[in-house]
C-alpha positions as CSV (number, residue, x, y, z in Angstrom):
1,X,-38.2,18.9,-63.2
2,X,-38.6,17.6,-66.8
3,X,-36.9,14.2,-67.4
4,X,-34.0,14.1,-70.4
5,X,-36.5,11.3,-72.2
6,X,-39.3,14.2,-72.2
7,X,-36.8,17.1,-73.7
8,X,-34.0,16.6,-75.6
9,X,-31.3,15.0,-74.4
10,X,-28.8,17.1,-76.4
11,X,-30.4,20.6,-74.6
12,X,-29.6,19.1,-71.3
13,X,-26.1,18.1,-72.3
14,X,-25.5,21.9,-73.7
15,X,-27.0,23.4,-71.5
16,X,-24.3,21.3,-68.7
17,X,-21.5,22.6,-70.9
18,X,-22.7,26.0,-70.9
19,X,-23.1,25.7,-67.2
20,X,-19.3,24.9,-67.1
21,X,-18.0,27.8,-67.5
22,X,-19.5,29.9,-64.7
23,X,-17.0,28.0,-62.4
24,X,-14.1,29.0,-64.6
25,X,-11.5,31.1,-62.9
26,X,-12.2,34.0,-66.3
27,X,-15.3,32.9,-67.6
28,X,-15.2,34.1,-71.2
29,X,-19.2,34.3,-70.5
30,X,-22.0,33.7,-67.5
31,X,-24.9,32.4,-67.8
32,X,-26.4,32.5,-63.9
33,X,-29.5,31.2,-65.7
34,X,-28.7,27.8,-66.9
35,X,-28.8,25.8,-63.6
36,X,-32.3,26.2,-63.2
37,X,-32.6,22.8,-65.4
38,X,-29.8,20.8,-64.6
39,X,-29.7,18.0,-62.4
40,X,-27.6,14.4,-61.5
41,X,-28.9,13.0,-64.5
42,X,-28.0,15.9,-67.2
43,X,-24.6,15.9,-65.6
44,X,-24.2,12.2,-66.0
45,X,-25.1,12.5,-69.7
46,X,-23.1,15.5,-70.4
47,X,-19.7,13.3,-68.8
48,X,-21.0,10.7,-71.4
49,X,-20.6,12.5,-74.5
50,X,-17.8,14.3,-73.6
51,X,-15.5,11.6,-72.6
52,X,-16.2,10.8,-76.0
53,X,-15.6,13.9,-77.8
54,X,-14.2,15.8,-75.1
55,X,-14.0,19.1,-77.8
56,X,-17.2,19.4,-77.8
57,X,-17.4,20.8,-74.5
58,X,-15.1,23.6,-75.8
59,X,-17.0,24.1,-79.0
60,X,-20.5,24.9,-77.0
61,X,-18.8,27.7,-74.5
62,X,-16.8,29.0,-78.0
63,X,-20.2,29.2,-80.0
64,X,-22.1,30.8,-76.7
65,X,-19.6,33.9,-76.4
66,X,-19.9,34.3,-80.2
67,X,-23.7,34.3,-80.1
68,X,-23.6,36.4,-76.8
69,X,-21.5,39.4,-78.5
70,X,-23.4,39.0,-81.8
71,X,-27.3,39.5,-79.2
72,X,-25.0,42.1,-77.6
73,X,-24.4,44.2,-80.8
74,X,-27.6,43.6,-82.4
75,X,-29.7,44.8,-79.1
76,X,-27.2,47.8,-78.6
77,X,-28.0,48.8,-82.8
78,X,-31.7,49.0,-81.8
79,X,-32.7,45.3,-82.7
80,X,-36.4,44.9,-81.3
81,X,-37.2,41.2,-81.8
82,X,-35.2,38.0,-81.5
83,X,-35.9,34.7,-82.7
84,X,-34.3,31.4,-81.1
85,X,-35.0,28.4,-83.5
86,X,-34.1,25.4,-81.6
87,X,-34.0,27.4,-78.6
88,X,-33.2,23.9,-76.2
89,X,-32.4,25.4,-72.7
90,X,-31.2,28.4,-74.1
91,X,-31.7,31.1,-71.8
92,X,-30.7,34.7,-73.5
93,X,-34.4,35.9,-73.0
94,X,-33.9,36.0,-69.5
95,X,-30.2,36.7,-69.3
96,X,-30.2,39.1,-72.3
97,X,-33.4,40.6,-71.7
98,X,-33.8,44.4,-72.4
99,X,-36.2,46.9,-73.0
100,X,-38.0,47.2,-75.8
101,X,-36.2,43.9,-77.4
102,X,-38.9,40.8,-77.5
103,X,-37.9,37.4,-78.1
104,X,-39.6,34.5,-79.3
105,X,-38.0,30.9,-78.6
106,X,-39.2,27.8,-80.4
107,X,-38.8,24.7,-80.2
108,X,-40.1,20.9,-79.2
109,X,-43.7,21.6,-76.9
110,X,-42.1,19.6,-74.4
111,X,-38.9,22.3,-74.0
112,X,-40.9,25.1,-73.9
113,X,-42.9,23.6,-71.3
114,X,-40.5,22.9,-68.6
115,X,-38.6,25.9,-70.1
116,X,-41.7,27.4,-68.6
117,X,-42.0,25.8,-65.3
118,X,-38.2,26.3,-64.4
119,X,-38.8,30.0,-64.7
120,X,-42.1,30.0,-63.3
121,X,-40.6,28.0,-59.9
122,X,-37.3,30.3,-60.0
123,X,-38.7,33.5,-58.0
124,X,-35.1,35.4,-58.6
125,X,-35.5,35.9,-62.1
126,X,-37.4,39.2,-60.8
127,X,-36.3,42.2,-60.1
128,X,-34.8,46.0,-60.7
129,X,-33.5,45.7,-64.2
130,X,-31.5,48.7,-64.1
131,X,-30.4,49.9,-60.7
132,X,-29.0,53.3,-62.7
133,X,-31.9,53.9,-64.5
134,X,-33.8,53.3,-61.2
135,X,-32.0,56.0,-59.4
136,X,-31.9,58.8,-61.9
137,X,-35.7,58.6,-62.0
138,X,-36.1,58.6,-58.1
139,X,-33.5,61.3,-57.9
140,X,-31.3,59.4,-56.0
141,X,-27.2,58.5,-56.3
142,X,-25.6,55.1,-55.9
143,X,-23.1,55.0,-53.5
144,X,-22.5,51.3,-53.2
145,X,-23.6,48.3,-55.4
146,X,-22.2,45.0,-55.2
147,X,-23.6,41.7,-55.8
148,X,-23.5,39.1,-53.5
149,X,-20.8,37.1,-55.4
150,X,-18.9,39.8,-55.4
151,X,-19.2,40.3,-51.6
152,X,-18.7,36.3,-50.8
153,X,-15.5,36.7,-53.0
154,X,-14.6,39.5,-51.3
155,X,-15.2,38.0,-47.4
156,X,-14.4,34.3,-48.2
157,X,-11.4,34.7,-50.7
158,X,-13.3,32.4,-53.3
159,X,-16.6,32.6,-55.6
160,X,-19.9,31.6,-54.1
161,X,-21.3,27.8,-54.8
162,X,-24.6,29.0,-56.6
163,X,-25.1,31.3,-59.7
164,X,-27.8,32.5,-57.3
165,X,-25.1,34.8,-56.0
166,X,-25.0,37.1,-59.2
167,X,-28.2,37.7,-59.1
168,X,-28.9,39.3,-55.4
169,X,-27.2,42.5,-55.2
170,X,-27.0,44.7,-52.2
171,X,-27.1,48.9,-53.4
172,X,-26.8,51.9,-50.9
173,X,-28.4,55.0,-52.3
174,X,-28.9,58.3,-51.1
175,X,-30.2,61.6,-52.5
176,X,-28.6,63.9,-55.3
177,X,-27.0,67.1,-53.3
C-alpha cells in the first residue's frame, strides 16, 4: 500500500468519504471497490478535513450518485469510451465496467501506479460479468442467485463487515425444460 505523501492526499480523503456510504442503512450508491486503498491513515486524514468542513463529506457521496447515473445513461445510449481526468481513486472502471465501453483514467504517475497494484493484489475483481448472459448461452435457467451480503443479511439480521460480500455470489442453475 501507497503512502498519502506518494498519492494525493485529497484522493485518499474522497475516496474515505465515498467509502462512507456503503455502511449507510440506503446507500444512495455502492462502491464495493473503494476499500481496496484505504487504510488507518486515510481515515485519520479524512476525520481531519471533515471535522472542519463537515459538508464536504455530503458533497462527495452527492457528486458520486450524480456521476454514477450520468456513466449509467451514457453506457446504456451506446457510449464506447470514457475518460476520467483526475481520476484519484476513482474506481467506475472496475465498478462500472461493461462490454464494449473502454475507459481511460489519468492522472498523477504515482495514482495510477498503486491504482494498479490495488487491483492487481485484489484477486475478486474477477469473475462472471453477467450471470444472465452466462446462462442463456449455456442453455441453462437461474433458479437462485444471491450474493453473499445478501445471504449474511439474511442469516445474521445485519449487513456483512466487508464490501467483499457483494461481490461473491452464490447462483443455482439448472437446464431449460
Amino acid at each position: 500500500m501507497s503512502t498519502i505523501k506518494d498519492v494525493s492526499g485529497t484522493a485518499f480523503v474522497v475516496a474515505e468519504y465515498r467509502a462512507e456510504e456503503n455502511r449507510e442503512p440506503a446507500p444512495i450508491y455502492t462502491d464495493p471497490v473503494v476499500g481496496l486503498f484505504l487504510s488507518d491513515a486515510s481515515r485519520q486524514a479524512a476525520e481531519r478535513v471533515s471535522s472542519r468542513f463537515a459538508a464536504v463529506k455530503d458533497m462527495v457521496k452527492t457528486r458520486t450518485r450524480y456521476f454514477d447515473d450520468v456513466l449509467d445513461a451514457q453506457i446504456e445510449a451506446g457510449i464506447g469510451q470514457v475518460v476520467i481526468l483526475g481520476a484519484g481513486l476513482d474506481t467506475r472502471a472496475v465498478r462500472k465496467a461493461s462490454p464494449g465501453v473502454r475507459y481511460f483514467e489519468i492522472d498523477d504517475p504515482a495514482t495510477m501506479d498503486l491504482k494498479r497494484r490495488c487491483y492487481a493484489d485484489a484477486p475478486w475483481l474477477s469473475g462472471i460479468d453477467d450471470i444472465h448472459d452466462l446462462a442463456r448461452e449455456l442453455g441453462l435457467r437461474i433458479v437462485e442467485n444471491f450474493t453473499t451480503g445478501e445471504l449474511y443479511q439474511k442469516y445474521r439480521g445485519r449487513p456483512g463487515s466487508s464490501p467483499i460480500f457483494d461481490h461473491y455470489s452464490i447462483c443455482t442453475l439448472e437446464p431449460l425444460e
